[in-house]
C-alpha positions as CSV (number, residue, x, y, z in Angstrom):
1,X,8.2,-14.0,-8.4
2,X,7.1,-12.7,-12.0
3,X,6.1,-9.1,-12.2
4,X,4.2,-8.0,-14.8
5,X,5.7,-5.7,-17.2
6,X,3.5,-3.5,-18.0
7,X,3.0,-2.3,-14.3
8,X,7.1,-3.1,-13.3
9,X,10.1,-2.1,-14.9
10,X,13.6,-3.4,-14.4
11,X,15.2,-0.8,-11.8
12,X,18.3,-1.7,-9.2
13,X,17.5,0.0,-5.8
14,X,20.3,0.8,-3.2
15,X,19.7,-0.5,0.1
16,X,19.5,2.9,1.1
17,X,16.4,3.5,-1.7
18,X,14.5,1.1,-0.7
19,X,14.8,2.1,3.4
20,X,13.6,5.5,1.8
21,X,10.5,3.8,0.1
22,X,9.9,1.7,3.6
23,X,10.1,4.4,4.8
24,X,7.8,6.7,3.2
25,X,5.1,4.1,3.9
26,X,5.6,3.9,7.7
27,X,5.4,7.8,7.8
28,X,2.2,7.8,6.3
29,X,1.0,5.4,8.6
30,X,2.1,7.2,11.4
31,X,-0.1,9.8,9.9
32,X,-3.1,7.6,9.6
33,X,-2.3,6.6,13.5
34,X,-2.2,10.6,14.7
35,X,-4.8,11.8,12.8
36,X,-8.4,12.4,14.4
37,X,-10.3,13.0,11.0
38,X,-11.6,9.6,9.7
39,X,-11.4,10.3,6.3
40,X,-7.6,11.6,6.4
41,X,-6.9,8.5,9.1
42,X,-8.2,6.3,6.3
43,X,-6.4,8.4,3.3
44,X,-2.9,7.8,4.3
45,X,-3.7,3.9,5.5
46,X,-4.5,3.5,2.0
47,X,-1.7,5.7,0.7
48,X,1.1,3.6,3.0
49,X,-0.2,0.1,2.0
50,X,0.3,1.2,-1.8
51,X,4.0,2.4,-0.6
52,X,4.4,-0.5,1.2
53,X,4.0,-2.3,-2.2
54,X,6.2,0.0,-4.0
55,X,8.8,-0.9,-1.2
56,X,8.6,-4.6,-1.9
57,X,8.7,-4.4,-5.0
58,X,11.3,-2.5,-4.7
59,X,13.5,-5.0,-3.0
60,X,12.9,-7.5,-5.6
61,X,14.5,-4.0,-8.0
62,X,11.3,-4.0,-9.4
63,X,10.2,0.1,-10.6
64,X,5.8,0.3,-10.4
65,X,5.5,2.4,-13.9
66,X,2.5,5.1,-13.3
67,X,0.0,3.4,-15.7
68,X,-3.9,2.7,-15.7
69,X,-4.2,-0.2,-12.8
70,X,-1.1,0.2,-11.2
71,X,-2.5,0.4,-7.6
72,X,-4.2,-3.0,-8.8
73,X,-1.4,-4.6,-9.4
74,X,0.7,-3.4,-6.6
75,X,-2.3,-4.4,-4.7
76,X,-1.9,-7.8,-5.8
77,X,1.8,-8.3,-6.4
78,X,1.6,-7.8,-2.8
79,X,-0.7,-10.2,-1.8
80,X,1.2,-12.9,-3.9
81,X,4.9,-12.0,-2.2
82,X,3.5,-12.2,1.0
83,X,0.8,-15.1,0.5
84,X,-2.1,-13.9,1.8
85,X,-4.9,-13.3,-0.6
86,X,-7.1,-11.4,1.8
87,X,-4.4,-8.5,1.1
88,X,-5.8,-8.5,-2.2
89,X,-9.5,-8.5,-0.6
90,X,-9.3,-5.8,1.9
91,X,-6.7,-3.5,-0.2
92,X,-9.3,-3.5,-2.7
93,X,-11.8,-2.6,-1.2
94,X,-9.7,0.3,0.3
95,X,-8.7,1.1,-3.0
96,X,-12.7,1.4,-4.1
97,X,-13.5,3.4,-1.0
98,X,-10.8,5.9,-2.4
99,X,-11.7,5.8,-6.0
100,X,-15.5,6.5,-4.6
101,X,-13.8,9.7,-2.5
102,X,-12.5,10.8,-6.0
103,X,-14.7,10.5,-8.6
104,X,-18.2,10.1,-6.9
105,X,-18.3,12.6,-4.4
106,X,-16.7,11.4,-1.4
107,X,-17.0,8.8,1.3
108,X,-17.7,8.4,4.9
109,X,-15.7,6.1,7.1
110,X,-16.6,4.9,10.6
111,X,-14.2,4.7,13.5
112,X,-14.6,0.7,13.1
113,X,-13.7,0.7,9.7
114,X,-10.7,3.0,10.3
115,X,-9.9,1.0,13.2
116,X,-10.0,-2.3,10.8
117,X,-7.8,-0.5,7.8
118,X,-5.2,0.4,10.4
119,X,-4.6,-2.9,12.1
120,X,-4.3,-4.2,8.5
121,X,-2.2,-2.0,7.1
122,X,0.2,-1.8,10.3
123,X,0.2,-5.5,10.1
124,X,1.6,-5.5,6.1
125,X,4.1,-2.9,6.3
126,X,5.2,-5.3,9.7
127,X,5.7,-8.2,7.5
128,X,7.2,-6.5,4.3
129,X,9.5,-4.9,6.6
130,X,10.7,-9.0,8.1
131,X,11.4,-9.4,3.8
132,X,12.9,-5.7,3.3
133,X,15.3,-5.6,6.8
């Protein structure tokens, strides 16, 4: 797998880090999951499929550098690990949806659509944890 540099830098994780970075992820999905607000439920899907990206790319000791695009390519780094382009599909369009919440006043999300996000996210984080474990 190549990473792209200018989004990854070189970085060897302990075992123990990148449980931690898993780990982060499936805590804000457990949010998303609790949650009764759409919006928040919808919030921290988003936020644990971009963690679940930082975890892979963690195991591969790969560090995501904070740089314009970065959630792109975590996005689609993703997508290319685990094969499955509509990763990059749907986690971009989450990743518009939250762009439009911060810098065009907000968004509405429906109990289907928070519904949908869920099952997808919960279904990533599932199969970078079978690469991670």
């Amino acid at each position: 797998m190549k990473f792209d540099d200018k989004y990854f830098s070189d970085f060897i994780f302990t075992k123990d880090q990148i449980k931690k970075n898993f780990d982060n992820a499936t805590k804000d999905l457990k949010i998303a999951k609790q949650d009764t607000i759409l919006e928040v439920k919808f919030t921290y899907a988003y936020s644990a499929l971009i963690k679940g990206g930082i975890a892979l790319a963690s195991f591969y000791n790969k560090k995501v550098k904070s740089a314009p695009g970065h959630h792109i390519k975590i996005i689609e780094t993703t997508a290319l690990i685990l094969k499955d382009t509509a990763i990059e599909a749907i986690g971009n369009a989450m990743r518009s949806k939250r762009n439009t919440d911060f810098y065009s006043g907000g968004i509405e999300v429906t109990k289907k659509e928070s519904e949908e996000y869920l099952g997808f996210v919960n279904d990533v984080l599932h199969r970078v944890k079978e690469i991670i474990k």
